[in-house]
Wavefront OBJ file of the C-alpha trace (Angstrom):
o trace
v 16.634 -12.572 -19.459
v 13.958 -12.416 -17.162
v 10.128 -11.430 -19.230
v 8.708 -8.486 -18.029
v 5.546 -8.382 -16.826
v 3.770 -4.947 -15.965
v 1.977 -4.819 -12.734
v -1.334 -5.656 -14.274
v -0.695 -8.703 -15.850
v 1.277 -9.487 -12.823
v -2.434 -9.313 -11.203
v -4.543 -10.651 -13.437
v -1.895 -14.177 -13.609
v -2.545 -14.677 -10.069
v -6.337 -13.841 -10.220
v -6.690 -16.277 -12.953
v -5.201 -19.048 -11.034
v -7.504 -18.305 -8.518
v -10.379 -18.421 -10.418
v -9.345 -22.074 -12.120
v -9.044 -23.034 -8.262
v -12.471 -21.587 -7.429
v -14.281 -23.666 -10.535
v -15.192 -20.707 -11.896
v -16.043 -20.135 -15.828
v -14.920 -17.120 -17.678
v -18.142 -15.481 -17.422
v -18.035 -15.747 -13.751
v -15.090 -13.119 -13.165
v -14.360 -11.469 -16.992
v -15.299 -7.930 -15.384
v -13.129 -8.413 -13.007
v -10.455 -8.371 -15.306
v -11.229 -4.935 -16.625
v -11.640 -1.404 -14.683
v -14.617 0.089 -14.399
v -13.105 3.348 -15.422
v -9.977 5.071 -16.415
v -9.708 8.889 -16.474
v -6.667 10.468 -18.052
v -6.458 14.458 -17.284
v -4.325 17.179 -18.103
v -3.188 19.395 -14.913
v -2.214 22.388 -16.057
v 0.290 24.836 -13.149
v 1.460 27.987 -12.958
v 5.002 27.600 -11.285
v 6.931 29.902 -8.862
v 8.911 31.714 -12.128
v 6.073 32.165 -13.862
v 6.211 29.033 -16.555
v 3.095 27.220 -16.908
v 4.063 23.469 -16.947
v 1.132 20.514 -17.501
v 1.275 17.389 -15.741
v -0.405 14.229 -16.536
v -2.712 12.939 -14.355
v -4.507 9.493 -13.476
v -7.493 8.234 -11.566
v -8.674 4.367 -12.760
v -11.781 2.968 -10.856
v -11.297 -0.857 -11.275
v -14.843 -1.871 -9.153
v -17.590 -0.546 -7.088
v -19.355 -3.737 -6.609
v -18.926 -3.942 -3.167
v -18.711 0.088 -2.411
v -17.363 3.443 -3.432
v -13.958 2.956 -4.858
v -11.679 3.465 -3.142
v -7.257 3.854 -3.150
v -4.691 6.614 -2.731
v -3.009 9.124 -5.323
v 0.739 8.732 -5.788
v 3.345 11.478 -7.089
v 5.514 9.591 -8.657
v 7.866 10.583 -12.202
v 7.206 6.822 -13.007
v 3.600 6.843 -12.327
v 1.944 5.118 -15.560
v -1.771 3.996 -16.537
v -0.536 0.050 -16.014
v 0.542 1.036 -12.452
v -2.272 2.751 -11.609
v -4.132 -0.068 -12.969
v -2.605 -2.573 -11.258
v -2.661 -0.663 -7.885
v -6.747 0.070 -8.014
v -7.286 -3.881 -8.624
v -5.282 -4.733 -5.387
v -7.479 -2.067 -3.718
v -10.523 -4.011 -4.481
v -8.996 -7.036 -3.464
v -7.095 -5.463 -0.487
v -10.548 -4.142 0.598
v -12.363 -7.599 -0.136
v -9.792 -9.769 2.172
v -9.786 -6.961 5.364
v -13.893 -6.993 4.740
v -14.539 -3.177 4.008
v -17.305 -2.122 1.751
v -15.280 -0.746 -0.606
v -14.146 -1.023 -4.240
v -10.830 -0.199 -5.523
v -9.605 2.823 -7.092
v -5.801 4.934 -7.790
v -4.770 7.673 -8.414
v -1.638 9.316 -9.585
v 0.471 12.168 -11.243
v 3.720 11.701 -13.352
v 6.114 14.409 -11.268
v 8.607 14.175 -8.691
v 7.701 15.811 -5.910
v 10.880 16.670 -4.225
v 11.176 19.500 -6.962
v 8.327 20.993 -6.417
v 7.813 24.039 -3.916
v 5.031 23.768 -1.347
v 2.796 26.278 -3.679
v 3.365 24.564 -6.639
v 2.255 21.219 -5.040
v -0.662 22.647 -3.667
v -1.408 24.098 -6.998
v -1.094 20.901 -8.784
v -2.791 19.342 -6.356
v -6.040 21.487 -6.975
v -5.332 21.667 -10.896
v -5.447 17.532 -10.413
v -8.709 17.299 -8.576
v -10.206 19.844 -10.372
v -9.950 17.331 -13.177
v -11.103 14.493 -11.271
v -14.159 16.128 -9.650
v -16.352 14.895 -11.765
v -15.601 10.596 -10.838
v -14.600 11.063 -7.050
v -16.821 12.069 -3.606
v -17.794 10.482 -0.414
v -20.075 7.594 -1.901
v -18.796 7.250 -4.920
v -14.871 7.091 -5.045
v -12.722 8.158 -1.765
v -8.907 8.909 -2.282
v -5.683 8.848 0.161
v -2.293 9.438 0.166
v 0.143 7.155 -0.909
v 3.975 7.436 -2.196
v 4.641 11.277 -2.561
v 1.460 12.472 -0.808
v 1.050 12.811 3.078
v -1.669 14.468 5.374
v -1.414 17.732 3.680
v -1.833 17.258 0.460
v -5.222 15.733 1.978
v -6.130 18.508 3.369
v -5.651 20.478 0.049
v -7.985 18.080 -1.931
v -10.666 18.637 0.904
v -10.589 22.137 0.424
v -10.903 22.162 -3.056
v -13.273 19.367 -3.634
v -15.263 21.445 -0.911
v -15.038 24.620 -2.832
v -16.023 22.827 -6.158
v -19.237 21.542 -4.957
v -20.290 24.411 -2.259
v -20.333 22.860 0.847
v -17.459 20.505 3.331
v -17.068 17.333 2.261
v -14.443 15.837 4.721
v -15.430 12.580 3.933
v -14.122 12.943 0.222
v -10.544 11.615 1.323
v -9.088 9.963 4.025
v -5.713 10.400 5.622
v -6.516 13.938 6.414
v -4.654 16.020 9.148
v -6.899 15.419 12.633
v -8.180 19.194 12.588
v -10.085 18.825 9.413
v -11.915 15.474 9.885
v -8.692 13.002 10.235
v -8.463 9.805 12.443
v -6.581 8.808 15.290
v -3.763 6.743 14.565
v -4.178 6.973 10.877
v -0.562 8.012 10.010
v 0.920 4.804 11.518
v -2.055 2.260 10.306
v -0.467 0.658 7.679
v 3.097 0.234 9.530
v 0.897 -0.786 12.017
v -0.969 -3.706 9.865
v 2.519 -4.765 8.490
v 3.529 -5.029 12.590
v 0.710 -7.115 13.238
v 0.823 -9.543 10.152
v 4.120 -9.883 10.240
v 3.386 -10.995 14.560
v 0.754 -13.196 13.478
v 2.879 -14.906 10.917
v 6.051 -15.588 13.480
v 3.211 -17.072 15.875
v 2.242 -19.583 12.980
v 5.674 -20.575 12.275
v 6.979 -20.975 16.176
v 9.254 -18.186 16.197
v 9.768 -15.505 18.819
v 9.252 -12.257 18.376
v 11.833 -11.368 20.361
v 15.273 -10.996 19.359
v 14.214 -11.687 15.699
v 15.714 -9.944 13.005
v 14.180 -7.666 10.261
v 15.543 -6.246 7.221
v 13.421 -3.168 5.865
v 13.482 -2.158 2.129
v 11.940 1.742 1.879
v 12.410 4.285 4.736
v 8.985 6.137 3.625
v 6.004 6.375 5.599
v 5.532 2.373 5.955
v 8.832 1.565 6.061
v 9.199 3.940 8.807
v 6.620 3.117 10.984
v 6.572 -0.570 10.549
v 10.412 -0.169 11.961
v 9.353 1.839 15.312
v 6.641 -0.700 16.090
v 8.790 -3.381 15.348
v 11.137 -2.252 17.206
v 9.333 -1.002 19.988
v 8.330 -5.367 20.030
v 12.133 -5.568 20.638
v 12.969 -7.196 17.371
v 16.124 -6.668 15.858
v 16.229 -4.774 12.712
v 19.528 -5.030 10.593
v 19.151 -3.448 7.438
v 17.478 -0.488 5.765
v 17.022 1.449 2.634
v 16.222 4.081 1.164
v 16.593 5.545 -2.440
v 19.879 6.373 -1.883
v 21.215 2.963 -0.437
v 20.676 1.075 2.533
v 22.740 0.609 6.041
v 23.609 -2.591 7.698
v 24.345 -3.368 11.013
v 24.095 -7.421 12.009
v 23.700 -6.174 15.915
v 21.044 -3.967 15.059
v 20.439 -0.387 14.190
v 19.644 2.422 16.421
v 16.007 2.833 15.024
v 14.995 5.497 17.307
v 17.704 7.726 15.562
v 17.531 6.490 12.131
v 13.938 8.439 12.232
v 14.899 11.463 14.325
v 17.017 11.750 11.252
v 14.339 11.186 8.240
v 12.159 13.328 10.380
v 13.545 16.893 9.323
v 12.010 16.862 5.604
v 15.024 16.375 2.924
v 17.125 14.180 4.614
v 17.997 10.891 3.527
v 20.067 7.912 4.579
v 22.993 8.617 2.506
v 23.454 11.730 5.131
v 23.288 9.324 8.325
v 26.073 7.272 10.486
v 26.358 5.449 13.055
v 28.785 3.252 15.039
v 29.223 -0.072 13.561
v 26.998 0.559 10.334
v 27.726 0.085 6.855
v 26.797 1.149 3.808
v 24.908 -1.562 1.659
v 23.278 -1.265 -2.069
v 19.134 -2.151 -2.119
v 20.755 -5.437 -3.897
v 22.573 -6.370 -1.201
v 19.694 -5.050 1.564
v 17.748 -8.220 -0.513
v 19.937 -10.861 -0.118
v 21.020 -9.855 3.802
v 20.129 -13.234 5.854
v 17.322 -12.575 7.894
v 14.282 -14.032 9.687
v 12.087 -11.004 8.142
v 12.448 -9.034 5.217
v 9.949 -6.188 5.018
v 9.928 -4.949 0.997
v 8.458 -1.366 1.643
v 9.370 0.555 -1.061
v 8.196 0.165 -4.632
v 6.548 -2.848 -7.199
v 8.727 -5.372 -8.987
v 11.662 -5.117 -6.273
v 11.797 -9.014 -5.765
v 12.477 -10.713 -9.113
v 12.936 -13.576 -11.389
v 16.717 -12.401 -11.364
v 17.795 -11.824 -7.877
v 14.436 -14.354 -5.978
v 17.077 -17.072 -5.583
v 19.838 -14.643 -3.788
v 17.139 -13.733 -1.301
v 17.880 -15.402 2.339
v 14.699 -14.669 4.340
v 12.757 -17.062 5.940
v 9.542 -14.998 5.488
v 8.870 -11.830 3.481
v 6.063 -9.590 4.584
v 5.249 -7.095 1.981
v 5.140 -3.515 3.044
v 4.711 -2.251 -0.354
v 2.368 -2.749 -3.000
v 3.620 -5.428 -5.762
v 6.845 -5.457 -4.615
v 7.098 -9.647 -5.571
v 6.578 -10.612 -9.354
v 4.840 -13.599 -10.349
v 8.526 -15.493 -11.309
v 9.794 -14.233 -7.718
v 6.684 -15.462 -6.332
v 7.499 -19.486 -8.007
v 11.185 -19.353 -6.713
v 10.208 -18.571 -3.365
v 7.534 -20.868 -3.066
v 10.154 -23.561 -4.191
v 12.595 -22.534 -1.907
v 10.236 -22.589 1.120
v 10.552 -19.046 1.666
v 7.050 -17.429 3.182
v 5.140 -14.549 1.846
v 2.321 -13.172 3.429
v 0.807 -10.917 0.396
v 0.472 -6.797 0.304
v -2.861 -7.258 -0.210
v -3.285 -8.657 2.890
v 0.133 -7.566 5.097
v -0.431 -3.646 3.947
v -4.123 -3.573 4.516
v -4.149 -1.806 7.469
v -4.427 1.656 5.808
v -7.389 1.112 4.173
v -9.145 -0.615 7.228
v -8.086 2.719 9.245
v -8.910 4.400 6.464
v -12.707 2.919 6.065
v -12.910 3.633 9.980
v -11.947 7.575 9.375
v -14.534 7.355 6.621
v -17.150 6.202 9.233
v -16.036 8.842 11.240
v -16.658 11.641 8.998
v -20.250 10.736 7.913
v -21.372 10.013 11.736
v -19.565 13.666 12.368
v -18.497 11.452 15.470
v -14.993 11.176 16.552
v -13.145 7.938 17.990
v -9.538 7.666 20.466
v -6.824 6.422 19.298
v -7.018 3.105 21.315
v -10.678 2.409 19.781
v -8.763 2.776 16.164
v -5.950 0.704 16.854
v -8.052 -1.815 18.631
v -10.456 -2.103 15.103
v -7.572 -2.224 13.082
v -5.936 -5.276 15.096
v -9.211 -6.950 15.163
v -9.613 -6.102 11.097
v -5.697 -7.565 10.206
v -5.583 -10.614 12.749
v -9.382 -11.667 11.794
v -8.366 -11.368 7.492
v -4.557 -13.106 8.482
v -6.503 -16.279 10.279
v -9.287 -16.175 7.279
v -6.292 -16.238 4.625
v -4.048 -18.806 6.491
v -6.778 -21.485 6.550
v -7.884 -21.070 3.313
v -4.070 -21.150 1.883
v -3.490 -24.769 3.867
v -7.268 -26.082 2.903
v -6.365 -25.649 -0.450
v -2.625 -26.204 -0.461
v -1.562 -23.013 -1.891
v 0.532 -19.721 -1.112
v -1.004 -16.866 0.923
v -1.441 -15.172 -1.622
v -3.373 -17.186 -4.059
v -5.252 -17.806 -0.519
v -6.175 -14.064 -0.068
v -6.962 -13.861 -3.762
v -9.435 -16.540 -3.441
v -11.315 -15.060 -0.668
v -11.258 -11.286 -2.415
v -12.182 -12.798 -5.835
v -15.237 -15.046 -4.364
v -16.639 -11.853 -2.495
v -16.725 -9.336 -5.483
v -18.024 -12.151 -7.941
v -20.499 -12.786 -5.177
v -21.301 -8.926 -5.028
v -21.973 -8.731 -8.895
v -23.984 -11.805 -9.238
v -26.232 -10.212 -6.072
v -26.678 -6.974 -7.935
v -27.499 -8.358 -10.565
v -24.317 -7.064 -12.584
v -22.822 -9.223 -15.688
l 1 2 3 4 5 6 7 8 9 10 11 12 13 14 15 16 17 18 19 20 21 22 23 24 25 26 27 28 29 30 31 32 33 34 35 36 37 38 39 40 41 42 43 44 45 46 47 48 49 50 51 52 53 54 55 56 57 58 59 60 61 62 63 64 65 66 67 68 69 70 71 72 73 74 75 76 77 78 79 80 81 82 83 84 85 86 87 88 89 90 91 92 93 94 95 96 97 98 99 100 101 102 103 104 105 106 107 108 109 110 111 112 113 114 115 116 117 118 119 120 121 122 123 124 125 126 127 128 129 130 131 132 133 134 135 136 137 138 139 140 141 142 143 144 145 146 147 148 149 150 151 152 153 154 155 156 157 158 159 160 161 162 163 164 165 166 167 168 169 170 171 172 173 174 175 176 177 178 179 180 181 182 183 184 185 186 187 188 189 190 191 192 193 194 195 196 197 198 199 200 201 202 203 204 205 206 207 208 209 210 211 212 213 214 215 216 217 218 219 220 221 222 223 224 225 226 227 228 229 230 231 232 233 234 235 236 237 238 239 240 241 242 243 244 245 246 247 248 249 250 251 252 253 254 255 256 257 258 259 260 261 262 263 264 265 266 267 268 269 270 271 272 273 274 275 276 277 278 279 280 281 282 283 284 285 286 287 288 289 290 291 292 293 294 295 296 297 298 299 300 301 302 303 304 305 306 307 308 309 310 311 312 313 314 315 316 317 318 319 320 321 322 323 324 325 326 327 328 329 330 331 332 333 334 335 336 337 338 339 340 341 342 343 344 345 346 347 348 349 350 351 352 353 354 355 356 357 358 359 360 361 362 363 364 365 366 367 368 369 370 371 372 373 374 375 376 377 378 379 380 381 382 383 384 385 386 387 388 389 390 391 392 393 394 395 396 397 398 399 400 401 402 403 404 405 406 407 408 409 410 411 412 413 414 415 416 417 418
């Protein structure tokens, strides 16, 4: 049976093995190994019958040596401190490899969110920040959405952080709805990022983008816009999933009405059909021979058990962790390309940085200038990690490691910090 790693240890194995690589001693990188902080609150709400119900909340800081930290908050009914752990340290590296000043940070509350009304989200949402106040603000740690959050629930925590301290502080989160301090093409930048790693990647190995077929695990946010761009490129996307199963069509699926469909809130794959699909398990989504296989849905998807029945030529991770450290050693052996999440699903944090920038100059940018940034941000970091990887003969992602790890030790040792 395969071990089980939690996400943490999943990222502190591969951040060891880059420090061995980059000569460094213990004392060189031992903070790194440890977040700065981890706050545990209690977020008491008072629900549409009445009940009072308490959730458990999470925000872990894991550096601000290079800037405010800085990650999204996830509703999630598996959300635990490890994850949250795990997902702050990527931030800092995520921010490290795409060269924004910030740290990383996460955030997160154990509920599902599909059970919730709209009140008693917004109530939880201001019970949860409430809590938080204290460790978060514009220079000092900067949340976003992420899996169960969206634009609104933004706005919410703007309003509330705002009300706390007395005065608007739109720069407190990013991913905010465009009339309260939001950016241009914000929703779509990390789809976006995935688009334009995964192009750069086909470019290094010689294959057109054309034609090429994509498999796409998670029909969320990413998942969703990653497939519309990709599409729009004219590549031919054969599989994808959602938590209720996937749909596979080897001739391609009609993307443009696969979202129509997730667009109306509620609906899910299970409830959509179309000519010449068929209904596949997120197993079999996995192992579907493809040129590109996108996983955008959760951590730990990919495997020491099912690595081997994967038939990709290159994997492009939408999602955060979605490859464990065994997966990661079968792949590698069978020749099977990864380009990292903390490099392939850094695009919202780059567009997120940039609506940052925004909010302190109080000066707005278009939509072109944003997407233009954010391609010069992903293709700049995807050149930066790809010669590193091949200078040092290892995977991309012990090549993006290396370059995040080297600029936060480099950070600490200029400020001084042990």
């Amino acid at each position: 049976m395969e071990k089980k790693y939690n996400p943490y240890e999943n990222f502190l194995s591969i951040m060891e093995r880059a420090a061995g690589i980059l000569g460094y001693e213990k004392n060189d990188y031992i903070a790194v190994c440890y977040p700065e902080r981890e706050m545990k609150v209690a977020c008491p709400v008072k629900m549409d019958n009445g009940e009072v119900r308490v959730f458990e909340g999470f925000r872990v800081q894991h550096s601000t040596a290079r800037g405010p930290a800085k990650g999204g908050i996830r509703y999630h009914h598996n959300v635990n401190m490890d994850e949250v752990k795990a997902l702050a340290a990527w931030m800092s590296f995520k921010c490290a490899i795409v060269d924004v000043p910030y740290g990383g940070g996460k955030g997160g509350i154990v509920v599902d969110p599909s059970k919730l009304s709209d009140g008693e989200l917004e109530r939880l949402t201001r019970s949860f920040i409430t809590g938080i106040a204290p460790i978060i603000g514009p220079l000092k740690d900067v949340p976003a959405p992420d899996v169960g959050t969206n634009a609104q629930v933004m706005g919410w925590i703007v309003d509330q952080y705002s009300t706390l301290k007395g005065e608007t502080q739109l720069g407190v989160v990013t991913g905010k709805p465009i009339p309260v301090g939001g950016s241009q093409g914000r929703n779509a930048a990390t789809g976006r990022g995935v688009m334009f790693a995964t192009m750069a990647v086909l470019e290094k190995m010689g294959i057109p983008v054309e034609g090429t077929t994509v498999v796409i695990q998670g029909m969320g946010n990413v998942g969703t816009q990653t497939a519309r761009l990709l599409a729009e490129h004219k590549m031919k996307i054969i599989a994808v999933s959602d938590v209720t199963g996937g749909l596979y069509n080897p001739d391609g699926l009609n993307i443009p009405a696969i979202l129509e469909h997730l667009s109306v809130r509620g609906r899910l794959l299970d409830t959509y059909s179309e000519e010449g699909a068929q209904r596949i398990t997120n197993a079999q989504l996995l192992a579907t021979e493809t040129t590109v296989l996108i996983p955008a849905a959760l951590e730990n998807q990919i495997t020491g058990d099912n690595a081997a029945d994967v038939k990709a030529k290159v994997i492009v991770e939408g999602a955060n962790g979605p490859t464990t450290v065994e997966a990661d050693e079968i792949l590698a052996k069978r020749g099977i390309l990864v380009v990292p999440d903390v490099l392939s699903n850094a695009g919202g944090v780059a567009v997120s940085y940039f609506e940052w920038v925004q909010n302190l100059q109080n000066y707005y940018w278009t939509e072109e200038d944003v997407n233009a940034k954010l391609k010069d941000k992903m293709l700049s970091a995807f050149e930066a990690v790809w010669s590193i990887s091949h200078e040092k003969n290892v995977t991309l992602r012990t090549g993006a490691y290396l370059i995040a790890l080297k600029k936060i030790v480099e950070a600490r040792k200029l400020r001084g910090m042990n």
